[in-house]
N, C-alpha and C positions, 0 to 999 in steps of 0.2 A: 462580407461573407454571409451564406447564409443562413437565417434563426434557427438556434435548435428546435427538434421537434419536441415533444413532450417524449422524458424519460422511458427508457424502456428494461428499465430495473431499479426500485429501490432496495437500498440499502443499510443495513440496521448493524450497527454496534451496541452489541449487545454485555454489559459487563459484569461480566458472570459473579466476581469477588475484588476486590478490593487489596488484598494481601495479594501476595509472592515470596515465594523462596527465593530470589534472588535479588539484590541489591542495583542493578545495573546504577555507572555512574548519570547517567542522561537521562535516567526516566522524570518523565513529567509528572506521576504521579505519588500524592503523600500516603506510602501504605498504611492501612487501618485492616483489621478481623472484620469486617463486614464484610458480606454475601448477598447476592442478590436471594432472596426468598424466593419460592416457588411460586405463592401467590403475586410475586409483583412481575415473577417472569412471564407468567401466563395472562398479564396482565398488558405486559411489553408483547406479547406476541401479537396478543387481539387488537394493538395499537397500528403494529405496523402494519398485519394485512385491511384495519380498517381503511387507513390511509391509503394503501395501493390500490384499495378498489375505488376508494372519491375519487381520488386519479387519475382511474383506467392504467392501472400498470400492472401487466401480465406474467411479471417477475421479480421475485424479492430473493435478494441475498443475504444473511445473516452471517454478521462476523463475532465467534465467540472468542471473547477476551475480557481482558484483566488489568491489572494484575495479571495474577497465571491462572488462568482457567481451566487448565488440567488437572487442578486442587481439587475443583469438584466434578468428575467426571458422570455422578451419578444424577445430579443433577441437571449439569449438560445436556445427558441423553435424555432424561425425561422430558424437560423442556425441547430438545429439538424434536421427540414423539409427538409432542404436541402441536408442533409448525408444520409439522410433514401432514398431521390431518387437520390442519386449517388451511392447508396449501392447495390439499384435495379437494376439500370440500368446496372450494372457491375457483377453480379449476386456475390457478394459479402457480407456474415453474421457481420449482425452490430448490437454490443451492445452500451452498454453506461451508464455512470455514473455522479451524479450531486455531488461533493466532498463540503461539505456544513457545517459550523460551527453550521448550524438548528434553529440561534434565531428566524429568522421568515420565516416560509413557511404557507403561506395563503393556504385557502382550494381550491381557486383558482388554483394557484401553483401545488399543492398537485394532482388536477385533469390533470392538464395539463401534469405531470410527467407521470402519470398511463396510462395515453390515450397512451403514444410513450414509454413506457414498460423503461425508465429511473430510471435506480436502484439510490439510496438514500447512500451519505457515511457519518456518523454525528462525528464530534469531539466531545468528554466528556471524560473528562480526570479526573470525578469523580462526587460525589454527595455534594453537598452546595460549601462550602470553597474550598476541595480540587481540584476543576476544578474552581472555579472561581479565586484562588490564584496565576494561570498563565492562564487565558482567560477571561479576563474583555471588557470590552464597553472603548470607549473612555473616558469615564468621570470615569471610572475605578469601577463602579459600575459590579457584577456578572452577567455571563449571565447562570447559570447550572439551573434558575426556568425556563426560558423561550427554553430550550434546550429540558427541559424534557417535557414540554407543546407541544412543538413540537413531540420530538417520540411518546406520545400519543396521537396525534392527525395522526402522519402516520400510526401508528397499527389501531387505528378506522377506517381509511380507508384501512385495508387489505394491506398495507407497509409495511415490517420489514426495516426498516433501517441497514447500514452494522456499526459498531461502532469503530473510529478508535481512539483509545488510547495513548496520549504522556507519557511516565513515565522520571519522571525528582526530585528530589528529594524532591520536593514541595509535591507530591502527593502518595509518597510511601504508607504511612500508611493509606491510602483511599482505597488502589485496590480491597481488598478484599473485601470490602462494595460493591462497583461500581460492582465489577465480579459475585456478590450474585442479584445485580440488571441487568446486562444482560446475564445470565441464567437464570433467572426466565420468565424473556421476552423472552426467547431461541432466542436473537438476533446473530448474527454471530461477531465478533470482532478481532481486531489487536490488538496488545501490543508493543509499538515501542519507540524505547529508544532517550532518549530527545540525540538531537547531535547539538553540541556547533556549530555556528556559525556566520557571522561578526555584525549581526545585536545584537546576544544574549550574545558577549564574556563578557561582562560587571558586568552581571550575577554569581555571584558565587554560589546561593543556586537553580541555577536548576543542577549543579552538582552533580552527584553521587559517591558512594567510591566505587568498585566493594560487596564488603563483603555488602554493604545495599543493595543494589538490589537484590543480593542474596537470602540476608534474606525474602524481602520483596516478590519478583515472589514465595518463596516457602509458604508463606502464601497467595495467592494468589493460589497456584495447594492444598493446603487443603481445599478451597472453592471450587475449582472447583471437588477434591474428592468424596466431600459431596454432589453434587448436578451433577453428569455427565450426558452429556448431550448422546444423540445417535448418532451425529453427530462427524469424529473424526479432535481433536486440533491442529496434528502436524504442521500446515503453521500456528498457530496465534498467538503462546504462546514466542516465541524466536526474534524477533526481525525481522532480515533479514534472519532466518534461517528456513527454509521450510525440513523438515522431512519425507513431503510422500512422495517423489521418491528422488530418487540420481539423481543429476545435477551439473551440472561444473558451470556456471553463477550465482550471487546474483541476477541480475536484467537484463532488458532488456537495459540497458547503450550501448550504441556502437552496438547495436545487433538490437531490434526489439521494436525500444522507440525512439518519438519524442515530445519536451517538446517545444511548439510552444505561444510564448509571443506575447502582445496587438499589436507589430509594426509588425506583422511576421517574427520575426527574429526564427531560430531554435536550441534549445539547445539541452545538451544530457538528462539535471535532472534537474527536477524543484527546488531543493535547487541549484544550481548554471545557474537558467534562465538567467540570466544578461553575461555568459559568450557562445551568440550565436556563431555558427560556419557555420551556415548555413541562407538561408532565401525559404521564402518558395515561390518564383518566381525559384526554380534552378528546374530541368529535373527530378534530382530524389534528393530530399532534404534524405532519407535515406541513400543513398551511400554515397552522406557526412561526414553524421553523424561517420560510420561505416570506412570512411577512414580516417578522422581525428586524428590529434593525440596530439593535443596541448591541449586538453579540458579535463575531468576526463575519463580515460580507465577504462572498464570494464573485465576487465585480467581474464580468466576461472584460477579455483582454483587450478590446477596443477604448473603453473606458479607463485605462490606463496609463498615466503619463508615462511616455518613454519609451510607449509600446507600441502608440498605434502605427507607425511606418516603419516598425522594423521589421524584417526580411522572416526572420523566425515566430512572428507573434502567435501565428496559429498552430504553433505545434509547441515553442515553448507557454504560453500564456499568464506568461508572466508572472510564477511561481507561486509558492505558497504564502494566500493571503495573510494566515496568521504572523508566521514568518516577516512578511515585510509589514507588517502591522506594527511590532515588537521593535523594530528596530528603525521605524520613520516615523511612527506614530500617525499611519496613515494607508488605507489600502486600495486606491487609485496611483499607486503609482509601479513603476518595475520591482522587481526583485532583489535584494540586497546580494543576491547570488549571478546579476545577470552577467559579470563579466564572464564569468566561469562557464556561464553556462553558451554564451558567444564562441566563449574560445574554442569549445569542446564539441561544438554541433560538426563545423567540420570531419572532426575525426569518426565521429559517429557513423556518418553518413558514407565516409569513405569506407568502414568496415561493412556497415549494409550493402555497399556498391560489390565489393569482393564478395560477400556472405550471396548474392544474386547471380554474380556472376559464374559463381563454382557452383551451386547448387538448381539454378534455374535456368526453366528454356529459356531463349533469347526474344524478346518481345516480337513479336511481327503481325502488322497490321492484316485485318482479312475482312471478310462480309459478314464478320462475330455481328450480332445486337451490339446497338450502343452501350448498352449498359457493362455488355463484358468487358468491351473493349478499355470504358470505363476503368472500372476493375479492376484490369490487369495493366493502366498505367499508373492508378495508385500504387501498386504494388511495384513498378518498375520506377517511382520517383527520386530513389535513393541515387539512383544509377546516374540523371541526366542532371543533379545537380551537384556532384562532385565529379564527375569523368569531363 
């Protein structure tokens, strides 16, 4: 296949605080009252557009999180005030994201987001029980009435929310409810498989067997059958596995990702924030990142035992390194999810194949430039390799 180019967005986690009002059972993180400081976020800011400009990268994304970073909202804004005129001043394209558990966002809030164009990401990992049976309140009281109070209160104000989903074996038999409720909102959503870690090892029923998740994601794609959207699915339905284009990388790990904690220390991923390799006082805290070799690698999928002649390597890429780190003690090899993710490609691809068929013209070759042509049979690939 061939080399990627040089990135064409970096992107910064940025972690606003430390606490959270909510307990979830899966979080990787050990809560603590620490905040990120004002002076060490304007510190983290000047880090990352230094780095994007050694680079040459004409685009940085900031993703604001936690803990729950909607704790400190005043801080948020100020510090993204501050990104938006280092963005300028560098002539540099800035987005941005508020990554937010959503029990409370005041209209307040709510306005303050819309004004500096801050997209929305909300966890619901189902309706009633099955999102409140691993995402409670400290007092372990639910929080999915006051989540949902929340997404309807960002739709009334012209918000969709992005919808990020943990599937962990607490909430299998939920998904298809929940995925009947964000299709009907035609909201945008992830599906991302619960992954065991130091805070959650204790835990045996957020465990899954491969055959249940199975069973469960394909009632899940009969909901979503029944209801398809126009928009199509392949990057949200798999996990870490992204469908619409062939790529070597799962993630921006080692590459074009910096996971930047409350002291400014820099990681590679925010499930392993605690193990910094950088800090954000160095010249170019990416080059770090990228030369480092002690902290989770992000190995392209060719390098991979187990991956290089399989059928799917470039679209699944052989999943998340930490992930298969954890449980081989080793990150050159497949995925500890790869059956799952075999079985399930089919199905995928057959729902893309209908999602094309009902909603698009019918491909047909002409004297287009190559490059369209191009183009429009990546986008018709879904169709010629399940029909």
């Amino acid at each position: 296949m061939q080399k990627n180019t040089l990135p064409e967005q970096l992107t910064a986690w940025i972690h606003i605080t430390n606490d959270c009002n909510l307990r979830c059972d899966y979080c990787y993180l050990d809560k603590t009252r620490e905040d990120l400081p004002e002076d060490v976020g304007r510190r983290a800011i000047d880090a990352v557009f230094r780095s994007a400009l050694k680079h040459h990268i004409r685009s940085v994304k900031l993703k604001y999180a936690g803990g729950e970073a909607s704790l400190h909202m005043k801080a948020l804004t100020t510090l993204h005030d501050y990104a938006t005129r280092m963005a300028q001043e560098h002539d540099i394209k800035l987005e941005a994201v508020l990554l937010t558990n959503g029990v409370v966002l005041s209209q307040r809030t709510i306005n303050n987001l819309k004004e500096r164009h801050i997209a929305v990401s909300i966890s619901l990992d189902g309706l009633g029980l099955y999102n409140d049976s691993q995402r409670s309140f400290i007092n372990g009281h639910g929080s999915s009435y006051y989540v949902l109070r929340t997404i309807n209160r960002l739709l009334t104000n012209g918000v969709k929310p992005h919808i990020s989903i943990t599937v962990s074996q607490r909430n299998l038999d939920g998904l298809p409810e929940l995925l009947n409720y964000v299709l009907e909102h035609e909201l945008t959503f992830s599906l991302n498989y619960y992954r065991e870690n130091e805070c959650s090892a204790h835990i045996d029923d957020l465990r899954f067997a491969d055959a249940q998740i199975i069973a469960a994601m394909r009632s899940v794609f009969k909901v979503i059958e029944d209801n398809l959207p126009r928009r199509s699915l392949l990057s949200c339905l798999l996990d870490k596995a992204r469908l619409h284009a062939p790529h070597t990388h799962t993630c921006g790990v080692g590459k074009n990702y910096l996971v930047i904690d409350q002291r400014g220390g820099v990681a590679k991923c925010q499930a392993d924030i605690r193990h910094t390799v950088a800090t954000i006082d160095l010249a170019d805290p990416l080059q770090a990142i990228r030369d480092d070799r002690t902290g989770v690698q992000g190995l392209p999928v060719d390098q991979k035992e187990g991956c290089q002649t399989c059928t799917w390597r470039y679209w699944c890429t052989g999943g998340c390194p930490l992930l298969t780190y954890k449980v081989t003690g080793r990150y050159d090899v497949q995925s500890p999810n790869c059956s799952i993710y075999k079985a399930l490609f089919p199905d995928v691809l057959q729902l893309e194949a209908q999602r094309l068929l009902r909603y698009e013209a019918p491909l047909a070759f002409s004297e287009e430039p190559a490059v369209e042509q191009e183009e429009a049979c990546e986008a018709n690939m879904a169709v010629s390799m399940v029909l």
